[in-house]
mmCIF file of the N, C-alpha and C atoms, coordinates in Angstrom:
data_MODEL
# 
_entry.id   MODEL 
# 
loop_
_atom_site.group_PDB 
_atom_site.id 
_atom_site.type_symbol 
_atom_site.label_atom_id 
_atom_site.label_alt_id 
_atom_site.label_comp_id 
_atom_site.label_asym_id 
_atom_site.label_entity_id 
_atom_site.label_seq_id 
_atom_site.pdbx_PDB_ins_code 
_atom_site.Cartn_x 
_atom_site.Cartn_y 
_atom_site.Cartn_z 
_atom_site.occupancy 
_atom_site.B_iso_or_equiv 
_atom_site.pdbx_formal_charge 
_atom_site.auth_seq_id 
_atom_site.auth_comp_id 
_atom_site.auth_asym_id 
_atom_site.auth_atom_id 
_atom_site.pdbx_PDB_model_num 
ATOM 1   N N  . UNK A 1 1  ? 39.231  92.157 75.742  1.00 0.00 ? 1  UNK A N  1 
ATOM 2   C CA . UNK A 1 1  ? 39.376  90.726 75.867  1.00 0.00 ? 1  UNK A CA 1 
ATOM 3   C C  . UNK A 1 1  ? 40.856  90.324 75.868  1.00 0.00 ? 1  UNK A C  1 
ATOM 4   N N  . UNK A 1 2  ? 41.571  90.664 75.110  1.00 0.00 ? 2  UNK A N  1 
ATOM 5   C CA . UNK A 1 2  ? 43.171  90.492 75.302  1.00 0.00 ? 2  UNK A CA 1 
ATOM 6   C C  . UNK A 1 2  ? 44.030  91.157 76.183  1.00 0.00 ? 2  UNK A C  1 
ATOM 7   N N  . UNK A 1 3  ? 43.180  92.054 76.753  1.00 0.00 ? 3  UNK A N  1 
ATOM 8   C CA . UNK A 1 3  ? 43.737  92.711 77.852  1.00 0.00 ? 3  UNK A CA 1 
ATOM 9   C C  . UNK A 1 3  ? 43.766  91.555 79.375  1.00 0.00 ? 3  UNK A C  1 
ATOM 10  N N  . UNK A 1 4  ? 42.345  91.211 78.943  1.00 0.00 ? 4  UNK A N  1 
ATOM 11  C CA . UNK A 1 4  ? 41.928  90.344 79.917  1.00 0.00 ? 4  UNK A CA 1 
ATOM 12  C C  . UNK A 1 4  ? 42.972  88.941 80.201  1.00 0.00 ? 4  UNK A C  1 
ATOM 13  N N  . UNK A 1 5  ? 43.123  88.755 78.887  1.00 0.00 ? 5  UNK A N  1 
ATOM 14  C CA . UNK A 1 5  ? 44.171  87.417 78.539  1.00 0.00 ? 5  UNK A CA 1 
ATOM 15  C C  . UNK A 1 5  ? 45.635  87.931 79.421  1.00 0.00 ? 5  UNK A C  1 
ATOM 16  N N  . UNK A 1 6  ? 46.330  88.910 78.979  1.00 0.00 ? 6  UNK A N  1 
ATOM 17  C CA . UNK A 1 6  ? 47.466  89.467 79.060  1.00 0.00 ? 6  UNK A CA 1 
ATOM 18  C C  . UNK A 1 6  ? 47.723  89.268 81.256  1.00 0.00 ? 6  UNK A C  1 
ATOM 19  N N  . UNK A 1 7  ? 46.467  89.885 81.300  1.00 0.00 ? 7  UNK A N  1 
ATOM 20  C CA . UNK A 1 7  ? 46.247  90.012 83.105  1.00 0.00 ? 7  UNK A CA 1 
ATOM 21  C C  . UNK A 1 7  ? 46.530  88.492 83.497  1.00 0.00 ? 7  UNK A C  1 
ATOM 22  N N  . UNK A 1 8  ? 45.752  87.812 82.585  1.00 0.00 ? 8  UNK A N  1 
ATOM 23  C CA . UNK A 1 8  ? 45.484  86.102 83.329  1.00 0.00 ? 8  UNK A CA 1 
ATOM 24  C C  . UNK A 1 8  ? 47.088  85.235 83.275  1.00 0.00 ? 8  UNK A C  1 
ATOM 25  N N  . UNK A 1 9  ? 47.950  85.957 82.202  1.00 0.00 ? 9  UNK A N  1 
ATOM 26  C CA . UNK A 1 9  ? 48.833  84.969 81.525  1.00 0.00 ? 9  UNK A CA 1 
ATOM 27  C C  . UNK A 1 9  ? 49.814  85.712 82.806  1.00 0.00 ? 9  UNK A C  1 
ATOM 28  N N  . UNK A 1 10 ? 50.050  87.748 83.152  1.00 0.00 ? 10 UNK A N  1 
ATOM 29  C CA . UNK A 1 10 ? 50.661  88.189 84.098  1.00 0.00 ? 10 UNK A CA 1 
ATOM 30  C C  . UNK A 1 10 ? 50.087  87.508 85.668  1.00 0.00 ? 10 UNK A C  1 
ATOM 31  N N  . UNK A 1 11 ? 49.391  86.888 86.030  1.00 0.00 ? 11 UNK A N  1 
ATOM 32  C CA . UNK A 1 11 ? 48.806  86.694 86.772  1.00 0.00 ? 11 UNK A CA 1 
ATOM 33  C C  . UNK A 1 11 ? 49.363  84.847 87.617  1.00 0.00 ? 11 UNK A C  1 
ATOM 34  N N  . UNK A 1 12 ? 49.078  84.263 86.805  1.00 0.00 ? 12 UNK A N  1 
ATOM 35  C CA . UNK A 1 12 ? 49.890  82.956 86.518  1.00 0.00 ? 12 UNK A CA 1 
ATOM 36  C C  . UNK A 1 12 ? 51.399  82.968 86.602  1.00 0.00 ? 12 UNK A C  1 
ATOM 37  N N  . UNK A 1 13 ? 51.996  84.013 85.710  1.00 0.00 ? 13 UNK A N  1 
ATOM 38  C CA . UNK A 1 13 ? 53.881  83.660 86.120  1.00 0.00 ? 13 UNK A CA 1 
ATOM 39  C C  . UNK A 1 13 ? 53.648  84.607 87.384  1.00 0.00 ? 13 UNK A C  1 
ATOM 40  N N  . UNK A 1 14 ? 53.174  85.227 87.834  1.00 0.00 ? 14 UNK A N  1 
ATOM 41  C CA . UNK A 1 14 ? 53.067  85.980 89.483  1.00 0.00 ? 14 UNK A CA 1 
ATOM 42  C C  . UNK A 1 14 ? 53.165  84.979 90.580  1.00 0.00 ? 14 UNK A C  1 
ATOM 43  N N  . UNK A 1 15 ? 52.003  83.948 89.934  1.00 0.00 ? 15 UNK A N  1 
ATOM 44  C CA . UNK A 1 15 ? 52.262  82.948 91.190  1.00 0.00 ? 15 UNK A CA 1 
ATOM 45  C C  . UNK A 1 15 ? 53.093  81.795 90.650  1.00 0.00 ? 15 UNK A C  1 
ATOM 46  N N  . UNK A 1 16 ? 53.261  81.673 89.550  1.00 0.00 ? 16 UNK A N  1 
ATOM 47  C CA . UNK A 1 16 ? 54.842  80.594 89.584  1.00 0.00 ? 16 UNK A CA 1 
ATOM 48  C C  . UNK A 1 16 ? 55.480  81.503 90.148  1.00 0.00 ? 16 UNK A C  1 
ATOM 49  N N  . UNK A 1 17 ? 56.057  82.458 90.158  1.00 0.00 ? 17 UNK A N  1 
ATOM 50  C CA . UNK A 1 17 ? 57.318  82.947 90.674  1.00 0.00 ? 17 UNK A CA 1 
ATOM 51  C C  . UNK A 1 17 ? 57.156  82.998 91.938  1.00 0.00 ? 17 UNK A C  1 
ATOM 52  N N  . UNK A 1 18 ? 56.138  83.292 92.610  1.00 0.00 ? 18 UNK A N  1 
ATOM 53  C CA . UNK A 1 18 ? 56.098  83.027 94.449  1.00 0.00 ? 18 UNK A CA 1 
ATOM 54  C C  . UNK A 1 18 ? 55.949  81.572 94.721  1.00 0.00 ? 18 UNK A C  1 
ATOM 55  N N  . UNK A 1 19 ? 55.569  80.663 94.149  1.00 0.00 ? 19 UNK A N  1 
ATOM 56  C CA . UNK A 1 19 ? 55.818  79.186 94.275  1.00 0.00 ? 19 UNK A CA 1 
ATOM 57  C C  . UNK A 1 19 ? 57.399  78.644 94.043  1.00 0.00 ? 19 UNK A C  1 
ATOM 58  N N  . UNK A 1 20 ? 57.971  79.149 93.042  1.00 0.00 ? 20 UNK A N  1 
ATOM 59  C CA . UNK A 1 20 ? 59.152  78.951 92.821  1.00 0.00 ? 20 UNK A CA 1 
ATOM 60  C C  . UNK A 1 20 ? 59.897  79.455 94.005  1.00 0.00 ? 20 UNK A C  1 
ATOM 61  N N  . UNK A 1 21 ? 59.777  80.576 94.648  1.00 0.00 ? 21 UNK A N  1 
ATOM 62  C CA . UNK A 1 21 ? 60.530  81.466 95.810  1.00 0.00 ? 21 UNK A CA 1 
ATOM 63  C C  . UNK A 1 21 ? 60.188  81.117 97.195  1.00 0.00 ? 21 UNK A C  1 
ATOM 64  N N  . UNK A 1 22 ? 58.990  80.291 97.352  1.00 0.00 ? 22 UNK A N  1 
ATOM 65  C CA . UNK A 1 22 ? 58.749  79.691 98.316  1.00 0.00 ? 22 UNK A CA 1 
ATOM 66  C C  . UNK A 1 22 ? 59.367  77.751 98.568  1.00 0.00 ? 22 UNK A C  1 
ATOM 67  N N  . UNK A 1 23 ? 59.557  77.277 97.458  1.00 0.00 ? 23 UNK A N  1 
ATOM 68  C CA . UNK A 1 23 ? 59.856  76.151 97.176  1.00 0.00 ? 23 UNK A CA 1 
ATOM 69  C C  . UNK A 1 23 ? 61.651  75.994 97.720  1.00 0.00 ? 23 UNK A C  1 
ATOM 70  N N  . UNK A 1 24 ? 61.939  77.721 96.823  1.00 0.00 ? 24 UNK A N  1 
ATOM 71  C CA . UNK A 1 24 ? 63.495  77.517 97.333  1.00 0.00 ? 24 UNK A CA 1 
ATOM 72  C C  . UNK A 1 24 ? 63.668  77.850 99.005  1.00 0.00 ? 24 UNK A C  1 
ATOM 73  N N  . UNK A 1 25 ? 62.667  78.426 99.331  1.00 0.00 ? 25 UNK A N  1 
ATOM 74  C CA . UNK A 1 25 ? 63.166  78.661 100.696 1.00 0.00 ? 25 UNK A CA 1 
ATOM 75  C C  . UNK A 1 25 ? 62.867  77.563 101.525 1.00 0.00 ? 25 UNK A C  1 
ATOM 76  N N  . UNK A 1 26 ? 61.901  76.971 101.194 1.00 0.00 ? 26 UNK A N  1 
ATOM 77  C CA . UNK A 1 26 ? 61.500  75.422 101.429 1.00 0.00 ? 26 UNK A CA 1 
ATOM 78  C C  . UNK A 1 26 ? 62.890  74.450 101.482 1.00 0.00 ? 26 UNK A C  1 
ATOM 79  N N  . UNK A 1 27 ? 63.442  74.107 100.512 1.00 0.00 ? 27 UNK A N  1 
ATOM 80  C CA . UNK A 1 27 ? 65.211  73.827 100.198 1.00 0.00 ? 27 UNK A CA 1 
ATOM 81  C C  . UNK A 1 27 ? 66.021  74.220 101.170 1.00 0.00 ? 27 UNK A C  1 
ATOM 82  N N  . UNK A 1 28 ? 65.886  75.430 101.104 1.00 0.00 ? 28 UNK A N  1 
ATOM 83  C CA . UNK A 1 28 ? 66.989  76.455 101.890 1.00 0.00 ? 28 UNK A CA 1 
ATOM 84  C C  . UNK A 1 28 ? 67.174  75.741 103.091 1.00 0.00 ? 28 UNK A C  1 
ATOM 85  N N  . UNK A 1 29 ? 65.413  76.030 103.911 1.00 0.00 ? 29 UNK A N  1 
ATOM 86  C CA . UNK A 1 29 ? 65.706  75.227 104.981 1.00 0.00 ? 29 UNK A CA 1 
ATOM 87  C C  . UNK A 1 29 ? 65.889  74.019 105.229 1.00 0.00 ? 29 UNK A C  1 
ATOM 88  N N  . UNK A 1 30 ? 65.777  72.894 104.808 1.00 0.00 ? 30 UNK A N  1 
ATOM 89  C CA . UNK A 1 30 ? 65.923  71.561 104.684 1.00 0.00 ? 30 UNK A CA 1 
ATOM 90  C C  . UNK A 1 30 ? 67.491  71.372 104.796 1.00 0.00 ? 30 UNK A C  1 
ATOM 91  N N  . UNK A 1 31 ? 67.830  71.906 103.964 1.00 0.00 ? 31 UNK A N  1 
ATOM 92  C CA . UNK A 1 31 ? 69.512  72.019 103.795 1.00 0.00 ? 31 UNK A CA 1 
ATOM 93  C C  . UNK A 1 31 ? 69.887  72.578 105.203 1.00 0.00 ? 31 UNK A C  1 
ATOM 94  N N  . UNK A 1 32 ? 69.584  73.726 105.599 1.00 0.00 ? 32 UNK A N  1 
ATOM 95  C CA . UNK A 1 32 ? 70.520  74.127 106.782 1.00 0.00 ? 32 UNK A CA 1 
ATOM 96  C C  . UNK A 1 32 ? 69.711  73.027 108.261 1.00 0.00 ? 32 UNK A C  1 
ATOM 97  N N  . UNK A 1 33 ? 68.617  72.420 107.854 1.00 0.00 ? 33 UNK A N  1 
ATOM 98  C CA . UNK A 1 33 ? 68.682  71.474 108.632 1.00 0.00 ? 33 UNK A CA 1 
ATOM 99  C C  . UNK A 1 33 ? 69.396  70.155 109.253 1.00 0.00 ? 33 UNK A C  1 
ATOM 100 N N  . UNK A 1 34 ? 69.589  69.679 107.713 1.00 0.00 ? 34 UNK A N  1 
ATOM 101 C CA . UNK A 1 34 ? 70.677  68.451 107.372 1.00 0.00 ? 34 UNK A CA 1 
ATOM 102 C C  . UNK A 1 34 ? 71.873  69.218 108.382 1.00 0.00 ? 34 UNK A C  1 
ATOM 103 N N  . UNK A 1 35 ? 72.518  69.849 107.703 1.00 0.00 ? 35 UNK A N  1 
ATOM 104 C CA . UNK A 1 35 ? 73.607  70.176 108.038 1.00 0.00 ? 35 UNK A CA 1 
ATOM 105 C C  . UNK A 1 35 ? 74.422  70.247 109.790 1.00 0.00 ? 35 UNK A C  1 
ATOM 106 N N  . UNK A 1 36 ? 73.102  70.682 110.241 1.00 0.00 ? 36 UNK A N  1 
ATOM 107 C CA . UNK A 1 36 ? 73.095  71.180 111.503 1.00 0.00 ? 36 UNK A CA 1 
ATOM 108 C C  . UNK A 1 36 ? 72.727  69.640 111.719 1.00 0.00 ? 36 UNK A C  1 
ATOM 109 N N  . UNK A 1 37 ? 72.218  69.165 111.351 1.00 0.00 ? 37 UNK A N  1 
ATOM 110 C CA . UNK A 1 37 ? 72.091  67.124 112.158 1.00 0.00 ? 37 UNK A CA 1 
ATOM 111 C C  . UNK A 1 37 ? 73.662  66.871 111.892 1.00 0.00 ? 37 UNK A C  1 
ATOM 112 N N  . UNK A 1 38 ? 74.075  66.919 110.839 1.00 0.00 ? 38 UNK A N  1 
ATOM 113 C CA . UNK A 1 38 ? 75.423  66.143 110.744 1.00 0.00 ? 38 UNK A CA 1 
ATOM 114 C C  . UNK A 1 38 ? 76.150  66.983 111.109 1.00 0.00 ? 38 UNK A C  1 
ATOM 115 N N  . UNK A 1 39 ? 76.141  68.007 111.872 1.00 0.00 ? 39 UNK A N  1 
ATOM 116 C CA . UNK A 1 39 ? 76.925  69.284 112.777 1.00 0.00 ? 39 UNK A CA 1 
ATOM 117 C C  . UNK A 1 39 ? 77.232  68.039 113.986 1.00 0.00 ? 39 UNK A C  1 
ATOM 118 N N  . UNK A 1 40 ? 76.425  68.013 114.374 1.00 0.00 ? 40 UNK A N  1 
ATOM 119 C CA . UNK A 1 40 ? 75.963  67.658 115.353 1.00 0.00 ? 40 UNK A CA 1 
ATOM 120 C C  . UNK A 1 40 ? 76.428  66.093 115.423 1.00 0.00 ? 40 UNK A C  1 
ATOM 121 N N  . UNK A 1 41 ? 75.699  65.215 114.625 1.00 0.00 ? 41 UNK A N  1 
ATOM 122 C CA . UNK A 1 41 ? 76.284  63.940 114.509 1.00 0.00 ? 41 UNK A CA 1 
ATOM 123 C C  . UNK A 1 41 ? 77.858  63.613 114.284 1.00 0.00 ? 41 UNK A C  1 
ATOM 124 N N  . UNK A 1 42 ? 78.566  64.308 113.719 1.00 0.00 ? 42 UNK A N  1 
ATOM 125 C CA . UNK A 1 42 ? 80.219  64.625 113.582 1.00 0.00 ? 42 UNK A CA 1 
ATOM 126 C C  . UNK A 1 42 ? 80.771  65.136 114.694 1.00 0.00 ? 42 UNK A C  1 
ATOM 127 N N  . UNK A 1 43 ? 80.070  65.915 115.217 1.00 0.00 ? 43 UNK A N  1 
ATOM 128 C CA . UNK A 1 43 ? 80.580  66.919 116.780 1.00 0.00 ? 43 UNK A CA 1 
ATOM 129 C C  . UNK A 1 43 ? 81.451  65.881 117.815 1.00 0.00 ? 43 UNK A C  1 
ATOM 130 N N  . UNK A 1 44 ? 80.950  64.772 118.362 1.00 0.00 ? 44 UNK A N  1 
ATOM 131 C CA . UNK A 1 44 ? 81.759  63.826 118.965 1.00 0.00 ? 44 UNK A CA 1 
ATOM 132 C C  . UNK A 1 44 ? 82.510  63.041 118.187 1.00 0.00 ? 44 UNK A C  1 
ATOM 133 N N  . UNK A 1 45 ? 82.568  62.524 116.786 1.00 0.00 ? 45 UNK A N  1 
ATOM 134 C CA . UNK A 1 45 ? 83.849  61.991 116.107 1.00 0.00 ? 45 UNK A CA 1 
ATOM 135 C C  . UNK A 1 45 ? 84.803  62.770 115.785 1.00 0.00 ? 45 UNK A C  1 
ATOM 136 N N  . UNK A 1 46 ? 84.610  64.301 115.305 1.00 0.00 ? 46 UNK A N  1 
ATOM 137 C CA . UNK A 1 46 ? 85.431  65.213 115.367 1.00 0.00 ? 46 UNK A CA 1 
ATOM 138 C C  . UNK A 1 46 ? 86.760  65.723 116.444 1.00 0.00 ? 46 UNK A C  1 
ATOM 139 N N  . UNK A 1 47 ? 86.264  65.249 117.532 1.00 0.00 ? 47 UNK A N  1 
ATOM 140 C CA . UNK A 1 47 ? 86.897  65.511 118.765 1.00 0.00 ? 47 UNK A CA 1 
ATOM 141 C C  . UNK A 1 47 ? 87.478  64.170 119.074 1.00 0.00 ? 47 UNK A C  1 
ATOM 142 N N  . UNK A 1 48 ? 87.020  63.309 118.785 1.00 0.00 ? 48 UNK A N  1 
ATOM 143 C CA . UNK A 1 48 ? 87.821  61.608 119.158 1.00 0.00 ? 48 UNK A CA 1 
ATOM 144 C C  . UNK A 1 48 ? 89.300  61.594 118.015 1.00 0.00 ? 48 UNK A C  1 
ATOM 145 N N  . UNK A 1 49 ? 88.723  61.812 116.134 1.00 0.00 ? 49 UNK A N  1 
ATOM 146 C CA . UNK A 1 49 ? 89.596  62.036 115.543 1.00 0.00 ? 49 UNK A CA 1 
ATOM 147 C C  . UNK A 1 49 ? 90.621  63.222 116.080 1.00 0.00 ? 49 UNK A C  1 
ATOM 148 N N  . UNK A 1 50 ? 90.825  63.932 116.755 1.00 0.00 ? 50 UNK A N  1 
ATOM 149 C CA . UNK A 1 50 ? 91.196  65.371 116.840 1.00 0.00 ? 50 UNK A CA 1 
ATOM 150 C C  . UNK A 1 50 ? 92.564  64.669 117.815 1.00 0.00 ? 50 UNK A C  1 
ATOM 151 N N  . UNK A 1 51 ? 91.687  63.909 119.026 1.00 0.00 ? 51 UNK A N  1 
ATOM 152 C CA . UNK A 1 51 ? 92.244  63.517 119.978 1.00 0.00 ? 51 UNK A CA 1 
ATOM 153 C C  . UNK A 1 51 ? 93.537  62.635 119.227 1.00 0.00 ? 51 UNK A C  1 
ATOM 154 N N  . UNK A 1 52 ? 93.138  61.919 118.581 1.00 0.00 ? 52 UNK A N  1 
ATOM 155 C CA . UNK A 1 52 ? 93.525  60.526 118.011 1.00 0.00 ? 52 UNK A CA 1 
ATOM 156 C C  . UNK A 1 52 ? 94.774  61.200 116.901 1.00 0.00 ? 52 UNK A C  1 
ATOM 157 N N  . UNK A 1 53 ? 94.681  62.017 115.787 1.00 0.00 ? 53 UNK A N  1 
ATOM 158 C CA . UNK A 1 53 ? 95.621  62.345 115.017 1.00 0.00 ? 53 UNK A CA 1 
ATOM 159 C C  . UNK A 1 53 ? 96.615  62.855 115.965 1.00 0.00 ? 53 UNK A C  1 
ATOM 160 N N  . UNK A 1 54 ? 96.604  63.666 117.302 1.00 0.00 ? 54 UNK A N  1 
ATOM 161 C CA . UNK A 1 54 ? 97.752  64.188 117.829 1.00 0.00 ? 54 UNK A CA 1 
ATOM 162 C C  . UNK A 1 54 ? 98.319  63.280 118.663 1.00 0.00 ? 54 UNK A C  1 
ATOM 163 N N  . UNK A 1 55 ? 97.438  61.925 118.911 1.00 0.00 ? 55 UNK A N  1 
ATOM 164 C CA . UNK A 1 55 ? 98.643  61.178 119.820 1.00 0.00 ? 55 UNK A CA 1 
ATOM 165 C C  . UNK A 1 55 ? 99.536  60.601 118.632 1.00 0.00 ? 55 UNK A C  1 
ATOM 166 N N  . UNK A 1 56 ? 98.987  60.489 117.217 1.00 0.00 ? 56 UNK A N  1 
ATOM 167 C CA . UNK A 1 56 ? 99.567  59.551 116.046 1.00 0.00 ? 56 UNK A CA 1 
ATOM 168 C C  . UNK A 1 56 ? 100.809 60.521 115.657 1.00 0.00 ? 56 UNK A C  1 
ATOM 169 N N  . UNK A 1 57 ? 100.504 61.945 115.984 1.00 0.00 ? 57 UNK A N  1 
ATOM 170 C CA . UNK A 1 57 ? 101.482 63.086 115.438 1.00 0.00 ? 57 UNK A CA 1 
ATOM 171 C C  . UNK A 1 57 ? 102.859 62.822 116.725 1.00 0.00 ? 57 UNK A C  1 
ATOM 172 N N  . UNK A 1 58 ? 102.702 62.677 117.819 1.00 0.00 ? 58 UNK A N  1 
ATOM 173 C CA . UNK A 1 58 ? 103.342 62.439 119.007 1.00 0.00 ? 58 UNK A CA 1 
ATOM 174 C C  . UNK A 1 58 ? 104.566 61.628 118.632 1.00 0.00 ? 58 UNK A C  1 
ATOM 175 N N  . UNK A 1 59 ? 103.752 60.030 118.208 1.00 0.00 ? 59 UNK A N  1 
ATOM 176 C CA . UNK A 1 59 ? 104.220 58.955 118.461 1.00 0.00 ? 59 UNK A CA 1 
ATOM 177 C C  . UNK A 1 59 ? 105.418 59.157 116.841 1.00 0.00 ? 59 UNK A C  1 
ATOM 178 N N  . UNK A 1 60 ? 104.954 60.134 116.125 1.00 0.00 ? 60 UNK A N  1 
ATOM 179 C CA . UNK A 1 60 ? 105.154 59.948 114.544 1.00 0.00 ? 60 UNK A CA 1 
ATOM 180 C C  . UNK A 1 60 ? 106.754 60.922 115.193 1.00 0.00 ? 60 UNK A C  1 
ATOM 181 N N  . UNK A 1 61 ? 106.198 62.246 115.713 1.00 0.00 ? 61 UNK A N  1 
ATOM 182 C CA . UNK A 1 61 ? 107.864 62.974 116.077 1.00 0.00 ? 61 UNK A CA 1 
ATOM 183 C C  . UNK A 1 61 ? 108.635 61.995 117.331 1.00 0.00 ? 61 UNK A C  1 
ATOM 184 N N  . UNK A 1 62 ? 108.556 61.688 117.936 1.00 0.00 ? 62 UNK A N  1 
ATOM 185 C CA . UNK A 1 62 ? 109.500 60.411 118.696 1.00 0.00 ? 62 UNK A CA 1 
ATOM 186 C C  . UNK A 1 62 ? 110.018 59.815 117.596 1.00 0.00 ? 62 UNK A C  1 
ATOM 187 N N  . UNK A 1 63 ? 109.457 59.239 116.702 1.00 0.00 ? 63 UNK A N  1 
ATOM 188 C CA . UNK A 1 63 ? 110.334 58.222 116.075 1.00 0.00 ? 63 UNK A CA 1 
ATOM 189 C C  . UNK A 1 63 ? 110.815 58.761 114.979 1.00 0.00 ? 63 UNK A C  1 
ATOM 190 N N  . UNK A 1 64 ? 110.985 59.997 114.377 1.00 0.00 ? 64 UNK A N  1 
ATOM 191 C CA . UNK A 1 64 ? 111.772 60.612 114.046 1.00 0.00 ? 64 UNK A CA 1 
ATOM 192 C C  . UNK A 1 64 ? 112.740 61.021 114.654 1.00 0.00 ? 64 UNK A C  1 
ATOM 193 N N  . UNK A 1 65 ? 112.918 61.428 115.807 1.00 0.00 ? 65 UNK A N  1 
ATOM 194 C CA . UNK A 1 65 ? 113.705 62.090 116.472 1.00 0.00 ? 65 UNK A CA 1 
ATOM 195 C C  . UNK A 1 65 ? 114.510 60.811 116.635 1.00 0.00 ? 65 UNK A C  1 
ATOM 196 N N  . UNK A 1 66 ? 114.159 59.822 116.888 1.00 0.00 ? 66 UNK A N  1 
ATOM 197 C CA . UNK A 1 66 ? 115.114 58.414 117.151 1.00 0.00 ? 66 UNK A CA 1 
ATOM 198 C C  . UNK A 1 66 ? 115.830 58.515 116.106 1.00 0.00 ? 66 UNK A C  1 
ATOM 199 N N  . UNK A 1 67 ? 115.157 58.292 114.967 1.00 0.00 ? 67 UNK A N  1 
ATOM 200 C CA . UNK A 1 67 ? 115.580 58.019 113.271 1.00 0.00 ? 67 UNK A CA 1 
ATOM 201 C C  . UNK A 1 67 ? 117.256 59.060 113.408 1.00 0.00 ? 67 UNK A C  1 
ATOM 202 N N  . UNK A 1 68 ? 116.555 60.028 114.038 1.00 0.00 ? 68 UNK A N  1 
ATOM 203 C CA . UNK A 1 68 ? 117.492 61.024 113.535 1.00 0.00 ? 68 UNK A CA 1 
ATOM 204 C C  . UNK A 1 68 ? 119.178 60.737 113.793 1.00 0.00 ? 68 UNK A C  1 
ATOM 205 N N  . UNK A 1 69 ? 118.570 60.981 115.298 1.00 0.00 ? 69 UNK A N  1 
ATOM 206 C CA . UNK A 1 69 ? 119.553 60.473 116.545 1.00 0.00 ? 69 UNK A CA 1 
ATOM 207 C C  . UNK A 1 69 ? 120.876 59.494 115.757 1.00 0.00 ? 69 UNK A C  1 
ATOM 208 N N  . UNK A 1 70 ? 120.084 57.910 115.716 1.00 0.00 ? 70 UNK A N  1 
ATOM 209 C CA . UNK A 1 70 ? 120.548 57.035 115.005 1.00 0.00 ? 70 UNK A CA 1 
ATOM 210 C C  . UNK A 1 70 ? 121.181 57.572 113.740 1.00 0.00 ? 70 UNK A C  1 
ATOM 211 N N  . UNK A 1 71 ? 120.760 58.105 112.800 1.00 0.00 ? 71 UNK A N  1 
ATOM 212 C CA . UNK A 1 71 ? 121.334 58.045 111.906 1.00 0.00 ? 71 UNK A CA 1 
ATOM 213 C C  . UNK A 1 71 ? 122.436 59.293 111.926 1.00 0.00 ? 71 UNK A C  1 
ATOM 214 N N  . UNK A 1 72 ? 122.527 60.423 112.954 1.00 0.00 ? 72 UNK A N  1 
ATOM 215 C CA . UNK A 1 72 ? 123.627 60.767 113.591 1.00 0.00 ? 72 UNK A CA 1 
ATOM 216 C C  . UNK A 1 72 ? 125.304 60.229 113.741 1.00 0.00 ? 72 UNK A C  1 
ATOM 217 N N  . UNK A 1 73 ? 124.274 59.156 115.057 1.00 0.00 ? 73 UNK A N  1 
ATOM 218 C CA . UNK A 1 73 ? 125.471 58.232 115.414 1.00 0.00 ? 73 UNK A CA 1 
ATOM 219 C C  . UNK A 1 73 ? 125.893 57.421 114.606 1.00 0.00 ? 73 UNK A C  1 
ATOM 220 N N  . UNK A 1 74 ? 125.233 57.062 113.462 1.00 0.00 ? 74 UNK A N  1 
ATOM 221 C CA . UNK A 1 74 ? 125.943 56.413 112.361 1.00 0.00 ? 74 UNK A CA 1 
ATOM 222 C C  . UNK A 1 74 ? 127.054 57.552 111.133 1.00 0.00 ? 74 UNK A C  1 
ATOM 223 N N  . UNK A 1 75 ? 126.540 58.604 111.364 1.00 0.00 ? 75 UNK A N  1 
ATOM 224 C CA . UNK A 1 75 ? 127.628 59.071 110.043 1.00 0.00 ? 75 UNK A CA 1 
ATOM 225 C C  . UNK A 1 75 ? 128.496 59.915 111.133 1.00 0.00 ? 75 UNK A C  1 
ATOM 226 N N  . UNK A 1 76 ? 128.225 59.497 112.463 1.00 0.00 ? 76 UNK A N  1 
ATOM 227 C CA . UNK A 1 76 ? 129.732 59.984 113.224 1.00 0.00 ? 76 UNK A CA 1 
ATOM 228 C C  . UNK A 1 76 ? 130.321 58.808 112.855 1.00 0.00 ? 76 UNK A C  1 
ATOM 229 N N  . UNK A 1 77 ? 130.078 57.188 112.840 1.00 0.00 ? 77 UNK A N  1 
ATOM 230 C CA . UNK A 1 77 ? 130.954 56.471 113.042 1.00 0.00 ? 77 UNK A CA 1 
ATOM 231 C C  . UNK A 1 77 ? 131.778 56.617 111.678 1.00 0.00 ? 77 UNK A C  1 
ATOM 232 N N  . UNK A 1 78 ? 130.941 56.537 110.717 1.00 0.00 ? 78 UNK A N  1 
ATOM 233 C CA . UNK A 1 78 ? 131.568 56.748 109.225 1.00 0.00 ? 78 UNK A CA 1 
ATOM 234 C C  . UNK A 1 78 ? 132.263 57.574 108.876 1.00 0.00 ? 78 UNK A C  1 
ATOM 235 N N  . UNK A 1 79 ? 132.640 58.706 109.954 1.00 0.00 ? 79 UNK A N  1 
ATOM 236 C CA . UNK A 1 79 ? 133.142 59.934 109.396 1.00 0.00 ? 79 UNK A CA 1 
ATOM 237 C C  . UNK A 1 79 ? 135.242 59.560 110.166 1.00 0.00 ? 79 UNK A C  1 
ATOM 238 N N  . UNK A 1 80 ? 134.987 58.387 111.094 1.00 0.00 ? 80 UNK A N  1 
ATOM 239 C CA . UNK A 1 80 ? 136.262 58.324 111.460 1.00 0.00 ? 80 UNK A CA 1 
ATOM 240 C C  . UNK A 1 80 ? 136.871 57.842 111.128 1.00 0.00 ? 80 UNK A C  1 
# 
């Protein structure tokens, strides 16, 4: 009879543990689903931002290079 018990109680965490292992893979995929939507949903802002930071990087070295320039021609004048 306690043998019997022992089987029923091994028997029970047998199938929690394949419920538990099925639940996570359940997760698992859900998650690499999401992901792959907002892969996807980001995919064209990714490339607009991409576009967009290198004209800002462009416009950002020009006006350094002015800055520079200028402030060149100013510590030539100061230097005479």
């Amino acid at each position: 009879m306690a043998r019997r018990q022992i089987e029923e109680v091994a028997d029970a965490v047998k199938d929690a543990a394949y419920v538990s292992v099925g639940l996570g893979v359940l997760a698992l995929q859900r998650v690499q689903v999401r992901r792959s939507e907002l892969t996807k949903a980001l995919g064209g802002h990714s490339e607009d931002a991409k576009g967009a930071v290198e004209a800002i990087s462009s416009v950002v070295s020009e006006r350094v290079k002015l800055v520079e320039e200028r402030l060149s021609a100013a510590l030539d004048i100061t230097r005479r």
